[in-house]
C-alpha positions as CSV (number, residue, x, y, z in Angstrom):
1,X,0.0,0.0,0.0
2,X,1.0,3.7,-0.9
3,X,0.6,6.1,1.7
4,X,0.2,10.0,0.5
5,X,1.8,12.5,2.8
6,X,-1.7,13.8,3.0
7,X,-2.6,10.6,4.8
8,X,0.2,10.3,7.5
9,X,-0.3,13.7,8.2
10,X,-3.4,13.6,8.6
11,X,-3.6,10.1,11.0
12,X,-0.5,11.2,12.8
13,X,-2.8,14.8,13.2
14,X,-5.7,12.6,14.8
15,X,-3.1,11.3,17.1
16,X,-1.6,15.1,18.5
17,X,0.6,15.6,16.0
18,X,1.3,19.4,15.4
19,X,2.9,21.1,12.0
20,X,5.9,22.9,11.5
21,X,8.0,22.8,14.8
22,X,11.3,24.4,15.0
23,X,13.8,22.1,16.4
24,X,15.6,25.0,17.9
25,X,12.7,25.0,20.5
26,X,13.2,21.2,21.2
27,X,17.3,21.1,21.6
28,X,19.0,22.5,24.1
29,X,22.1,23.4,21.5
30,X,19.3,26.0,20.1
31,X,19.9,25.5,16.7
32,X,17.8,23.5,13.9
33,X,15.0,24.4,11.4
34,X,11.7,23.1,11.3
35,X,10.4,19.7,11.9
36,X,7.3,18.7,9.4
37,X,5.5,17.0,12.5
38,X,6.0,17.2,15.9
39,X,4.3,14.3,18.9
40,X,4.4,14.6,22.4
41,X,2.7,11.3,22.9
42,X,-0.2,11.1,25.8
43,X,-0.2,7.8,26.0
44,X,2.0,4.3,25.4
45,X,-1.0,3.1,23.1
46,X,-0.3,6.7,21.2
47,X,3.5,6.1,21.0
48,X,3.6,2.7,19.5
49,X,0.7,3.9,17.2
50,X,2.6,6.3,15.5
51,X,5.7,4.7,15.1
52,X,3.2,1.4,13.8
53,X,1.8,4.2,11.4
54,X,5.2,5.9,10.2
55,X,7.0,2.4,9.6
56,X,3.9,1.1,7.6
57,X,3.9,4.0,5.7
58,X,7.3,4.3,5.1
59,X,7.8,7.9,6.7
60,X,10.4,9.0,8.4
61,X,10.4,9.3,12.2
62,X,12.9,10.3,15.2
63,X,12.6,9.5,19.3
64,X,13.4,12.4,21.1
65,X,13.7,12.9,24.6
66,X,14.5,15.9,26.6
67,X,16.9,17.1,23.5
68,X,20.0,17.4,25.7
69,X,22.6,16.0,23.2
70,X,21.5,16.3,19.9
71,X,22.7,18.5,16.6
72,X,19.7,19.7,14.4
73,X,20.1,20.0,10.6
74,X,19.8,23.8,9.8
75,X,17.5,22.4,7.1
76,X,15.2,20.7,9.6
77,X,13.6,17.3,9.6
78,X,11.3,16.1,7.1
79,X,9.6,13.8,9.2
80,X,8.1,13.4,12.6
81,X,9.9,13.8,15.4
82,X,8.5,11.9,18.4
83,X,9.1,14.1,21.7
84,X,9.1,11.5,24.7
85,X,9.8,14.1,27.0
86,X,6.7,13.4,29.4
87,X,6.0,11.1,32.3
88,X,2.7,9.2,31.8
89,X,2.8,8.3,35.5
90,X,4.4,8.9,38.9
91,X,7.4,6.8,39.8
92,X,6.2,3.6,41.3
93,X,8.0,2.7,44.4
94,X,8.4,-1.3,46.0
95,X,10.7,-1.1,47.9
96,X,14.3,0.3,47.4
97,X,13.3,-0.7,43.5
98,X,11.5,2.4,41.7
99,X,10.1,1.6,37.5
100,X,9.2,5.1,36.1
101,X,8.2,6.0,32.9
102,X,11.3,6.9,30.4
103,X,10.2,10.6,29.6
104,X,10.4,11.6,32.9
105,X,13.4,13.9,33.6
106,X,16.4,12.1,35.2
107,X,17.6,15.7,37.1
108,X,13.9,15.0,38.7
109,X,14.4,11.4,39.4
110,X,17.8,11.8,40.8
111,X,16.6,14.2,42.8
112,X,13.3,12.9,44.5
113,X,14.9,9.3,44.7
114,X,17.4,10.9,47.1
115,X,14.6,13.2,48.6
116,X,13.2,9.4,49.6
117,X,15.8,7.8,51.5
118,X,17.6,6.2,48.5
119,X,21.0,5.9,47.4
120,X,21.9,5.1,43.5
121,X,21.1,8.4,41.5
122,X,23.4,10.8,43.3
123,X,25.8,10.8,40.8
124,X,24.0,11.3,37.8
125,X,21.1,14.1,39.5
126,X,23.1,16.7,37.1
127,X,22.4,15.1,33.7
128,X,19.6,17.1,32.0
129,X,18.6,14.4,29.7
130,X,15.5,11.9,30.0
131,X,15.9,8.9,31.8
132,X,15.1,6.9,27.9
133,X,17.9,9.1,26.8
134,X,19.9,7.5,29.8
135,X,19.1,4.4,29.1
136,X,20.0,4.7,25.3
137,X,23.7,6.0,26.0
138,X,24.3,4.5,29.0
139,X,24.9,7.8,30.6
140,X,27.0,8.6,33.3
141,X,29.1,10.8,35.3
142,X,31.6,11.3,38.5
143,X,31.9,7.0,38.8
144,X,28.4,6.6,38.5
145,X,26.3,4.9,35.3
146,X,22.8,3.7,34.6
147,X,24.2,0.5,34.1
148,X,25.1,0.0,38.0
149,X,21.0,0.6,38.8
150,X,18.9,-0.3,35.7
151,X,17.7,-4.1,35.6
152,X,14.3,-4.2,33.9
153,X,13.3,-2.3,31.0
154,X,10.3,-1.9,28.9
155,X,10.8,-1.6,25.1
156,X,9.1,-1.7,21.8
157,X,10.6,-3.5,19.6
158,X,9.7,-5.2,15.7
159,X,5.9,-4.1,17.0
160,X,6.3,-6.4,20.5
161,X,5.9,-4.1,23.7
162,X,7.4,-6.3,26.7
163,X,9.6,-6.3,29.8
164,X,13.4,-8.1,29.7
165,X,16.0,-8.3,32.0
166,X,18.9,-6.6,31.2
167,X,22.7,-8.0,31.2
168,X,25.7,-7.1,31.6
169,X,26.6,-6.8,28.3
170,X,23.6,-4.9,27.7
171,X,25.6,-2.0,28.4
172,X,29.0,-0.4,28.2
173,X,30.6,3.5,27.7
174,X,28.0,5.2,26.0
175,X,26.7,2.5,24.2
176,X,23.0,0.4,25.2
177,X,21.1,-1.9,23.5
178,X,17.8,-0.1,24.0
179,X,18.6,2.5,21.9
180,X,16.9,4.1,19.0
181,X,16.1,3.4,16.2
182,X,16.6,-0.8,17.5
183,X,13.8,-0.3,19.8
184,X,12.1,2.2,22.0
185,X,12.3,2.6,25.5
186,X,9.2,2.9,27.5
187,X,9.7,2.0,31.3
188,X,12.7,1.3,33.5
189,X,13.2,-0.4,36.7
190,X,16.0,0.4,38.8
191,X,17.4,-1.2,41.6
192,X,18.8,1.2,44.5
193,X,19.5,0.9,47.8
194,X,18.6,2.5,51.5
195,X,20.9,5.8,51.7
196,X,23.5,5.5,53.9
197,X,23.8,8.8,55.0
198,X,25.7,10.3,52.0
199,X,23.7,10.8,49.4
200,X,22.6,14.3,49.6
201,X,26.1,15.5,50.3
202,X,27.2,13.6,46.9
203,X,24.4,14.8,45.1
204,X,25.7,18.4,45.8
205,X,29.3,17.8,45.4
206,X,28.4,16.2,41.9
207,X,26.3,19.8,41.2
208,X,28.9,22.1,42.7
209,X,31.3,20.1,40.4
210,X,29.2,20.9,37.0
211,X,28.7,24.4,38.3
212,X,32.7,24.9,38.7
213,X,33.3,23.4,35.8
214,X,31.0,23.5,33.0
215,X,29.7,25.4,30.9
216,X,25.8,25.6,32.0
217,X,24.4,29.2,31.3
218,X,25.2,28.9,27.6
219,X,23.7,26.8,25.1
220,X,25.4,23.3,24.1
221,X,24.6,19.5,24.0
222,X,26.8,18.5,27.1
223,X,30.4,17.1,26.2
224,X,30.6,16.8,22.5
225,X,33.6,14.0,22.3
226,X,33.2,10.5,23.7
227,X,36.4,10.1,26.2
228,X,39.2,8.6,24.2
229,X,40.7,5.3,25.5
230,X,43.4,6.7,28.1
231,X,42.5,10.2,27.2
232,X,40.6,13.2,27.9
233,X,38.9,14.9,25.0
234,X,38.8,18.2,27.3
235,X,42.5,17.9,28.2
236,X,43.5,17.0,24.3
237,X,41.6,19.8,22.7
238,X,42.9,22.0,25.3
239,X,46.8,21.2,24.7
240,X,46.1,21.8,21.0
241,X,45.7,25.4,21.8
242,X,41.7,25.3,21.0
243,X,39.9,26.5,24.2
244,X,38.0,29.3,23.1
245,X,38.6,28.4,19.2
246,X,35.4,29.9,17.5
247,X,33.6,29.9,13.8
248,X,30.6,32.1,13.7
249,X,29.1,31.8,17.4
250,X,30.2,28.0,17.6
251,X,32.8,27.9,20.1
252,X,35.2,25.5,22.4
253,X,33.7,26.7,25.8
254,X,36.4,29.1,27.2
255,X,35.4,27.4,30.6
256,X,35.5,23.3,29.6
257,X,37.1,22.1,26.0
258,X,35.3,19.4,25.9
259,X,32.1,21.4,25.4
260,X,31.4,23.4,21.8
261,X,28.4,26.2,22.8
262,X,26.2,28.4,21.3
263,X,26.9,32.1,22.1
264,X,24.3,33.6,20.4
265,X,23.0,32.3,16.7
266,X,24.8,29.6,16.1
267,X,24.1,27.4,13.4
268,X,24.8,23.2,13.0
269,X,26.8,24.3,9.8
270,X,28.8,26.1,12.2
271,X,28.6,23.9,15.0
272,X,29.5,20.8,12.5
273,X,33.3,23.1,11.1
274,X,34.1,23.7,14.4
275,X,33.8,19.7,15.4
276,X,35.6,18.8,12.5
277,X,38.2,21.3,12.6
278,X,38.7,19.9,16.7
279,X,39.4,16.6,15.6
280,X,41.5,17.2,12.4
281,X,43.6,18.9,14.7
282,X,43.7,16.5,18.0
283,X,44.7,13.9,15.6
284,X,47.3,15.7,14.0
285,X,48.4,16.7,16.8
286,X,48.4,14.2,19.5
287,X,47.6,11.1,17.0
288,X,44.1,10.6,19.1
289,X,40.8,10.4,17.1
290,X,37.7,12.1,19.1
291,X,34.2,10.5,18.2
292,X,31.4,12.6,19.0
293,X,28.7,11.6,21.4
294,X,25.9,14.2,20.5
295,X,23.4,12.4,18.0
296,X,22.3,14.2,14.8
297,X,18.6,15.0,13.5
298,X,17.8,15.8,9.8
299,X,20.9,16.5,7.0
300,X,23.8,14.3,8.0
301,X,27.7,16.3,8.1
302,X,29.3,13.5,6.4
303,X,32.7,15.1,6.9
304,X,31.9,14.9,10.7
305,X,32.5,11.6,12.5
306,X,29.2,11.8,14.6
């Protein structure tokens, strides 16, 4: 069967779908044109629908979560981009084990789970992303990781929704095996355990930390290199001279290297010269090859290793 864009838009209209959404609105880089159709699903059922109606029809879809590390094309995104940045339901607690929904914030989940007596999420209340988006990279920060606390996890995957265990080798640096586009991330169930006492103050060493040293009152997508085997990308783009570097309003944060901002109007043209012009010269330089971790929406930079 053929599907019309008429038809798509229309039943992914019916669903809540709105027209015309800048992705600038939705990233927190601030940069990106518009996206033809925008969902912020109300339900599971209206979730799996959609993506059920894009891949039968052939159209072209994103998962988005809280937008916290992605690079929008300057040209937009001509398809629907599926914002899973909403919690269908309160955390459910049994327990020192809590499953939430994965469009709920983590910062908020880190945050209350401590505020409750428990101990797991200290280390990662600072990461702005949603807790699918944590799930999907793995994320993690000062010696702590999703992969310490996550053991359940609902996905949707090949048009199955269901619950699995999750493994060891589930998970590593950055990387997860409930990522997008291989399946959708729905719920999580993580195990923690009864604070002993430390928590808060770890929560706000781990903040004061970010504060100190990051970049957080100017636009970006968090660190923009993945950390090199034996490396830091920070520390290598710094001995190359290129804290502060800058095309257009794209620049290496004066205050962390391993973090390229927005100071004003930025554009991903920009954004994507200044990324490949850091790792053409780290690897000249030092030998070492930087991979990015922020994720791209809409026209691919193929000279960029994203």
């Amino acid at each position: 069967m053929v599907w019309s864009f008429a038809r798509i838009r229309n039943e992914l209209i019916a669903l809540g779908a709105v027209e015309h959404v800048s992705l600038s609105e939705l990233t927190s880089f601030h940069v990106g044109g518009d996206a033809a159709l925008m969902l912020r699903p109300q339900s599971y059922d209206a979730l799996k629908c959609a993506i059920d109606l894009c891949r039968q029809a052939g159209f072209p879809f994103v998962l988005l979560g809280r937008g916290t590390n992605i690079l929008a094309s300057d040209d937009g995104y001509d398809g629907l981009v599926i914002r899973f940045d909403t919690p269908l339901h309160p955390p459910i607690y049994f327990g020192t084990h809590v499953t939430v929904c994965c469009g709920m914030s983590l910062m908020q989940l880190a945050r209350e789970t401590v505020a409750n007596g428990l101990s797991g999420f200290e280390r990662l209340a600072g990461i702005p992303g949603s807790v699918g988006g944590a799930c999907a990279m793995n994320a993690g920060a000062y010696g702590g990781e999703i992969k310490q606390i996550l053991r359940h996890i609902r996905v949707y995957r090949d048009g199955v929704d269901a619950w699995v265990d999750v493994n060891d080798s589930d998970l590593s640096y950055r990387k997860s095996a409930f990522s997008f586009p291989e399946c959708i991330a729905l719920e999580a169930e993580f195990a923690l355990s009864p604070d002993d006492g430390t928590a808060v103050s770890v929560m706000e060493d781990c903040m004061r930390k970010r504060r100190e040293k990051q970049p957080l009152t100017v636009p970006s997508a968090g660190s923009t290199f993945k950390r090199p085997a034996g490396h830091f990308a920070g520390a290598l783009i710094e001995q190359c001279g290129l804290k502060g570097y800058a095309i257009g309003d794209a620049q290496v944060s004066p205050k962390h290297a391993g973090f390229i901002v927005n100071n004003g109007h930025a554009t991903e043209h920009e954004i994507s010269r200044l990324i490949l012009y850091v790792q053409q010269t780290v690897l000249e330089q030092t030998g070492v090859s930087l991979e990015c971790e922020i994720k791209r929406i809409g026209k691919e930079e193929p000279k960029c290793s994203c």
